[in-house]
PLY file of the C-alpha trace (Angstrom):
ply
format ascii 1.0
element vertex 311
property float x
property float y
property float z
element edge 310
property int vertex1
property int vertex2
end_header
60.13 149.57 40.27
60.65 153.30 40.66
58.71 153.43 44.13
60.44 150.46 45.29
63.82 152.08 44.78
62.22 155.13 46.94
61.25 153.20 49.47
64.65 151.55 49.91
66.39 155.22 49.44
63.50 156.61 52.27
64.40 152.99 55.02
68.61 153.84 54.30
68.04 157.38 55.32
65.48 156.93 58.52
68.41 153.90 59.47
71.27 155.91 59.06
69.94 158.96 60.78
68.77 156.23 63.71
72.35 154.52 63.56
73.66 157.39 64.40
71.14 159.13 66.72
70.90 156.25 68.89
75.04 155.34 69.43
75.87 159.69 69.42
73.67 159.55 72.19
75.50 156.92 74.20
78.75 157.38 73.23
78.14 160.99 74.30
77.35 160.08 77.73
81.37 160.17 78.49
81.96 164.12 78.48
78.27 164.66 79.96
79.55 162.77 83.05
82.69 164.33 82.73
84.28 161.36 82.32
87.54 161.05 80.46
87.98 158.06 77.33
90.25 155.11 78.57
90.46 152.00 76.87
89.15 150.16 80.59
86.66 151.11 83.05
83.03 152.41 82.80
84.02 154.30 79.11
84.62 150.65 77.26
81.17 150.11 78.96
79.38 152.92 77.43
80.93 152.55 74.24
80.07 148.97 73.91
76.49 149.89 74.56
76.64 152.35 71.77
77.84 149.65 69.46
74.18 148.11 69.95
72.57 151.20 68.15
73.13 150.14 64.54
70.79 147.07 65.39
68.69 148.77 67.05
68.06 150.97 64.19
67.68 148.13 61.89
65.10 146.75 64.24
63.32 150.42 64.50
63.42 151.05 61.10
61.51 147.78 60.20
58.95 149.03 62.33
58.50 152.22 61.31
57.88 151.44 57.22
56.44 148.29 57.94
58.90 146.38 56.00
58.42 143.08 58.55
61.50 141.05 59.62
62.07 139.18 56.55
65.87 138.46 55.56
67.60 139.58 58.90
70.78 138.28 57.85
70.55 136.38 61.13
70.89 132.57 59.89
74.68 131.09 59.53
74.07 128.96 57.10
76.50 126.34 58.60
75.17 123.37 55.69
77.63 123.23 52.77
79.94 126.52 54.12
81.82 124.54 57.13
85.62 125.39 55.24
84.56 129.22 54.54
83.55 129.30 58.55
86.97 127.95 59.42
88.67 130.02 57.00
86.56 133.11 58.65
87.58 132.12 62.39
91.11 131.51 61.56
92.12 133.49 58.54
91.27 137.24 60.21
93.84 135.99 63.03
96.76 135.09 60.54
96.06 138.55 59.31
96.81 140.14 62.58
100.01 138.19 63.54
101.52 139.01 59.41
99.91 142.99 60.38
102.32 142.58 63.12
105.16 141.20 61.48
104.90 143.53 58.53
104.82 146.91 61.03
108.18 145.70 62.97
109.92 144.59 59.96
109.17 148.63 58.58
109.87 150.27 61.84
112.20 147.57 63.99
113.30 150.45 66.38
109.66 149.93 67.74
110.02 146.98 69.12
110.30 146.46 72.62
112.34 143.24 73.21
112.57 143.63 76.67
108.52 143.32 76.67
108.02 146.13 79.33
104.50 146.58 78.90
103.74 143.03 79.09
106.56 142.85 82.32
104.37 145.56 84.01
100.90 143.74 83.01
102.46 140.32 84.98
104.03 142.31 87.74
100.96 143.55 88.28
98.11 140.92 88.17
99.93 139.80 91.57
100.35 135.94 89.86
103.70 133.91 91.25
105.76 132.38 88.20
103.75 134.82 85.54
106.48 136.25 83.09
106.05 138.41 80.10
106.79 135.84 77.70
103.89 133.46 79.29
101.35 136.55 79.01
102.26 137.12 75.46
101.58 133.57 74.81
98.59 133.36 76.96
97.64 136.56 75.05
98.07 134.79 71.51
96.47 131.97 72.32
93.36 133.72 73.66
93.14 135.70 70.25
93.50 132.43 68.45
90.94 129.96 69.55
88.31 132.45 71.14
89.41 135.53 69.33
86.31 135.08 66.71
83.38 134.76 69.13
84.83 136.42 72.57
83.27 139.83 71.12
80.57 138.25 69.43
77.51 139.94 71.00
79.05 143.92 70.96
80.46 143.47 67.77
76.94 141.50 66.47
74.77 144.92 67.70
76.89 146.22 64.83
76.87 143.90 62.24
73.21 143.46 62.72
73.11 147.31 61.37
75.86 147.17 59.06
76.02 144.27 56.99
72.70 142.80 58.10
70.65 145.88 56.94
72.64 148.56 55.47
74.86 146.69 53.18
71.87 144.71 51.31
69.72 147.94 51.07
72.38 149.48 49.28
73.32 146.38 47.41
69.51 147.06 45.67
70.55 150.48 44.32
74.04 150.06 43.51
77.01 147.48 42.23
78.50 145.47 44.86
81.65 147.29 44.98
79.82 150.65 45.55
77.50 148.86 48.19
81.17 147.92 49.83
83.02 150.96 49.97
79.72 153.08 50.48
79.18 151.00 53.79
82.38 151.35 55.10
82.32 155.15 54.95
78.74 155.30 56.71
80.23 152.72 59.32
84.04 154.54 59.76
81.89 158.39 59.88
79.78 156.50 62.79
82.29 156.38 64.96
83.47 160.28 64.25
82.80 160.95 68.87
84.71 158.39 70.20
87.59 159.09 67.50
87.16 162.90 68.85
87.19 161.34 72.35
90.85 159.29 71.68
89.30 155.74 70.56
91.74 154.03 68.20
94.17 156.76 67.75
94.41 159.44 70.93
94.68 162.56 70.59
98.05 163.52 70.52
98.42 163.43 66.59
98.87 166.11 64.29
95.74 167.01 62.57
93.67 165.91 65.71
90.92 165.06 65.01
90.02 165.17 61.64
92.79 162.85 60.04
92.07 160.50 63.01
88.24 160.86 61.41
89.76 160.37 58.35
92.04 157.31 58.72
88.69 155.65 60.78
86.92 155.63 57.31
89.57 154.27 55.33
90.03 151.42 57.86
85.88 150.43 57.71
85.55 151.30 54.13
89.22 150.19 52.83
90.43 147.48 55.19
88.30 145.50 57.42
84.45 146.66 56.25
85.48 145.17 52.71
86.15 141.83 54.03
83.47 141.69 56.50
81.09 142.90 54.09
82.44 140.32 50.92
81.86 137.47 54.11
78.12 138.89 54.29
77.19 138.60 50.38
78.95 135.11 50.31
77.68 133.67 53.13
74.38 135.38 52.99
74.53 136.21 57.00
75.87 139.30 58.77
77.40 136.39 61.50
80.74 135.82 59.33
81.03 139.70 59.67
80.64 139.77 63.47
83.27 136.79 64.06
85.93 138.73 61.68
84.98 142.20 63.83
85.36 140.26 67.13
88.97 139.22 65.88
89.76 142.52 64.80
88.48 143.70 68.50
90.16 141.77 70.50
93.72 141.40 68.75
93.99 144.21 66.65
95.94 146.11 69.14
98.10 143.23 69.80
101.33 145.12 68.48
100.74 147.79 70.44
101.73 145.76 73.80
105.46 145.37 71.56
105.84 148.80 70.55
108.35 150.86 72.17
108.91 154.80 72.51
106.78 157.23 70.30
104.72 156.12 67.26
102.25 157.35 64.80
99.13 155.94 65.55
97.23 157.01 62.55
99.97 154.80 60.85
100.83 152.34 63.67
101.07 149.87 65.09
97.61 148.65 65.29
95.56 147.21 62.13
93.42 150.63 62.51
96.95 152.25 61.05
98.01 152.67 57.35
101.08 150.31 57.99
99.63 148.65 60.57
96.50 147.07 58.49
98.55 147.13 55.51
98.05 142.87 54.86
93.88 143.84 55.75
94.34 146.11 52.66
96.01 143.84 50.27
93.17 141.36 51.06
90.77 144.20 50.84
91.88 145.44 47.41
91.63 141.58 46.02
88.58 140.97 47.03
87.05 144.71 45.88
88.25 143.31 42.08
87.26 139.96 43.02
83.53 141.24 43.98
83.29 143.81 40.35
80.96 145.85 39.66
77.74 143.26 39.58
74.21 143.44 41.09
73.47 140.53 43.53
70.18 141.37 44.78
67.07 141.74 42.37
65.55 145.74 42.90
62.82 144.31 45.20
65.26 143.60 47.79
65.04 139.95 47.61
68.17 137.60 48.35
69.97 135.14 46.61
70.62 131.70 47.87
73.77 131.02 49.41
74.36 128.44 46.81
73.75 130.76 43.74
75.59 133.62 45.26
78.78 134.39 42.59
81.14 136.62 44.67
0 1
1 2
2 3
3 4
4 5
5 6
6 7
7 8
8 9
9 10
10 11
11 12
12 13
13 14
14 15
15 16
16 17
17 18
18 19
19 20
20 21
21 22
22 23
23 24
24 25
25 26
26 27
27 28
28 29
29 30
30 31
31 32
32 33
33 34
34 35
35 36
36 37
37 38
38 39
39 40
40 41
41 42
42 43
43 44
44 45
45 46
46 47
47 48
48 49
49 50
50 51
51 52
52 53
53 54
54 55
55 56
56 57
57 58
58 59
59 60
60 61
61 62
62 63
63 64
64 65
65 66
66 67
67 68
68 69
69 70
70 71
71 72
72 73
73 74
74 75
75 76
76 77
77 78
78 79
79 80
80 81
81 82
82 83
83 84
84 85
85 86
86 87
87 88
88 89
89 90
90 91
91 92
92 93
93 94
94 95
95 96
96 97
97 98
98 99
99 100
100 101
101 102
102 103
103 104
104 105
105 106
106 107
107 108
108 109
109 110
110 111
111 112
112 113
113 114
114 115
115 116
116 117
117 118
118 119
119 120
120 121
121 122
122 123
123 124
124 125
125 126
126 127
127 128
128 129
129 130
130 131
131 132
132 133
133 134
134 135
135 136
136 137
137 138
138 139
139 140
140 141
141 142
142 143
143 144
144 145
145 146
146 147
147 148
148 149
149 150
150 151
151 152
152 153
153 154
154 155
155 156
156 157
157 158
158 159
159 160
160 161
161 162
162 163
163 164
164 165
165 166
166 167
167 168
168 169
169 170
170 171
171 172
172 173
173 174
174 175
175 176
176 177
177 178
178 179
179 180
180 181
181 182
182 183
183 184
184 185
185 186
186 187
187 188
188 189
189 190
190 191
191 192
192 193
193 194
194 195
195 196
196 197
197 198
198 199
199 200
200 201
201 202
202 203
203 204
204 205
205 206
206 207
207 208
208 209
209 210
210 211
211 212
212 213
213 214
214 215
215 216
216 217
217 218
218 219
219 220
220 221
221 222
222 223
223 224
224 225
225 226
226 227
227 228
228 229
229 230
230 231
231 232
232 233
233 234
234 235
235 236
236 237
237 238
238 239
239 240
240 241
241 242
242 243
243 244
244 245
245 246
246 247
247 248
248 249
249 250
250 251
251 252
252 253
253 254
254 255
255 256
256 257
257 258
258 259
259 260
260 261
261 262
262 263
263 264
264 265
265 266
266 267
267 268
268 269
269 270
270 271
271 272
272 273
273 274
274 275
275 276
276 277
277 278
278 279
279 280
280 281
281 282
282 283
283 284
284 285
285 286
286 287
287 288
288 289
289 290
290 291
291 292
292 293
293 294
294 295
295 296
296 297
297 298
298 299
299 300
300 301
301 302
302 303
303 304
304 305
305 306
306 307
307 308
308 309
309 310
């Protein structure tokens, strides 16, 4: 039993240290070319190929111990789960649109009724007849009925990592909740160079960049990487987690084409924010109870059925 448990400690370590090796050294490729982080152009490009490195350390890792390809996470186990798969495309979405609600009912000098952003995005695309109010609802209804699978490949290189690998390694060793909240730290930490680079929250804010490091870990390991990773042990598949981090990807930023004069990105207004994710963290905190403080997996690493799972 003992060398079991070191062999699972020895596999988290050389995936971690590959996680991170492997993305660093992508997402690094921005200053090396002197190039400058936008949220368009060749920097989304580089980052999204970083986002491949935590399954590509899953896949390395496998190879290096020898553990074999067993329990990938990778089936979706449609048979008997079809209402948790519509609640998981559709639920993360209602999230957003109530995240938004919630951050303009706390701040309503932030929003911009006069939709300039979105009157500059139409003006711009060169379309006759587009208006602001048709982009927002084009907008919407993108986020709505492709919202969960649009990202699905990026935002699968993680998950793959993350919740396909990480998550039930550490699920071996400790309770569930610990597993959850341990995961989310390794996964918001991950992302410490883009953060430095401007991703999610510029770099404008006071305490640049460490509270932006900071408020990146409590988002993955408090708001969004708790309900991902409660999807994963309950549907036995790290795909639930990659359709709720495609939503998250393409609309969680959604307020932020409404917002109006200076804000506080670290709290606002997108779902990576304290205020702005504040619904994500009342789900998150029901959920972390919900989960306790139980043992799913057996210490050899083996999983449970999807029908015997209890979270």
């Amino acid at each position: 039993m003992e060398s079991a448990k070191s062999a699972t400690k020895k596999r988290l370590i050389i995936f971690v240290v590959l996680a991170a090796a492997i993305s660093w050294s992508i997402f690094l490729l921005i200053p090396i070319l002197g190039l400058k982080y936008q949220g368009s152009g060749p920097t989304v490009a580089i980052v999204m190929a970083g986002m491949f490195g935590p399954s590509a350390a899953n896949i390395l890792t496998r190879l290096i111990t020898k553990e074999g390809f067993k329990n990938m996470y990778l089936r979706p186990h449609f048979k008997g789960h079809i209402k948790q798969y519509l609640l998981i495309y559709f639920a993360p979405t209602a999230l957003i649109f109530v995240s938004a609600a919630v951050y303009f009912l706390i701040f309503p000098t932030h929003f911009d009724s006069a939709l300039t952003m979105l009157n500059q995005s139409a003006a711009a695309s060169g379309m006759r007849g587009l208006t602001a109010g048709n982009l927002l609802l084009i907008t919407v209804l993108q986020i709505i009925i492709v919202g969960p699978i649009i990202n699905i490949v990026p935002t699968m290189g993680e998950e793959l990592g993350w919740r396909g690998y990480l998550l039930p390694k550490l699920r071996t060793l400790l309770s569930d909740r610990a597993a959850l909240i341990l995961t989310g730290v390794i996964w918001g930490l991950w992302h410490t160079p883009v953060i430095v680079m401007g991703h999610n929250y510029g770099t404008g804010y006071a305490g640049y960049p460490w509270l932006g490091i900071f408020m990146m870990v409590v988002f993955c390991a408090g708001v969004v990487g708790i309900i991902e990773g409660y999807a994963t042990i309950k549907m036995n598949s790290a795909i639930p987690a990659a359709m709720i981090h495609s939503v998250i990807n393409a609309g969680g930023g959604l307020t932020i084409l409404l917002v109006k004069g200076a804000y506080n990105p670290l709290l606002g207004p997108a779902v990576t924010g304290l205020i702005g994710g504040l619904p994500f963290i009342i789900v998150s905190v029901i959920l972390l109870i919900k989960i306790g403080n139980k043992i799913s997996l057996d210490k050899s690493g083996a999983q449970t059925a999807p029908s015997e799972m209890t979270a």
